[in-house]
N, C-alpha and C positions, 0 to 999 in steps of 0.2 A: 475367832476367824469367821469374817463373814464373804460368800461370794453369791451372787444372783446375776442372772439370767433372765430373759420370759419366762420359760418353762421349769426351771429350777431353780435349786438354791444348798448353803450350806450352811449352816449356822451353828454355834455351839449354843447350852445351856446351863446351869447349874440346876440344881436339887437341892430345895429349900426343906428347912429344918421339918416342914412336915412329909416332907417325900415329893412336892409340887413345881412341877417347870410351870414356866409362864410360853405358851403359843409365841413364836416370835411374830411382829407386826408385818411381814413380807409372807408369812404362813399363810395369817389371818387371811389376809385380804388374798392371795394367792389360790385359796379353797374358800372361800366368803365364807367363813369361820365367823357364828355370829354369839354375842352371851347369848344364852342359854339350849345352844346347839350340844344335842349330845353327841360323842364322841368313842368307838369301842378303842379301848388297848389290846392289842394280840402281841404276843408274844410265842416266840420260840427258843429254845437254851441255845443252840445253835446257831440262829438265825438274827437273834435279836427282839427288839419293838416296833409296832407300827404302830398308826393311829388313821383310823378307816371312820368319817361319816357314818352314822347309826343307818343309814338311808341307802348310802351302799352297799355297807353289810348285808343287808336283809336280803335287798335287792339280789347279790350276786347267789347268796343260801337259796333262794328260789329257783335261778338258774340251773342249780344241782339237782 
């Protein structure tokens, strides 16, 4: 299922044999997702996964 917008979007993915999605191409370029940009995964049991820039992470820890 794919829908987009400017500001958003929804896309499914699968989980490849080593545990690895691929960034969808409206992601990519949505967040200027570049190779070799790193990426945090956070997760919650409840809540889910996200995927946060290593830049705003930091960024927002500082804030605190």
């Amino acid at each position: 299922m794919k829908d987009k917008d400017n500001n958003r979007f929804i896309v499914s993915v699968k989980v490849g044999p080593k545990g690895q999605i691929t960034i969808p191409k409206e992601a990519r370029e949505m967040f200027d997702i570049k190779v070799g940009d790193t990426l945090m995964v956070m997760g919650d049991k409840s809540r889910g996964i996200a995927l946060l820039r290593a830049e705003m992470f930091y960024s927002m820890m500082e804030e605190k």
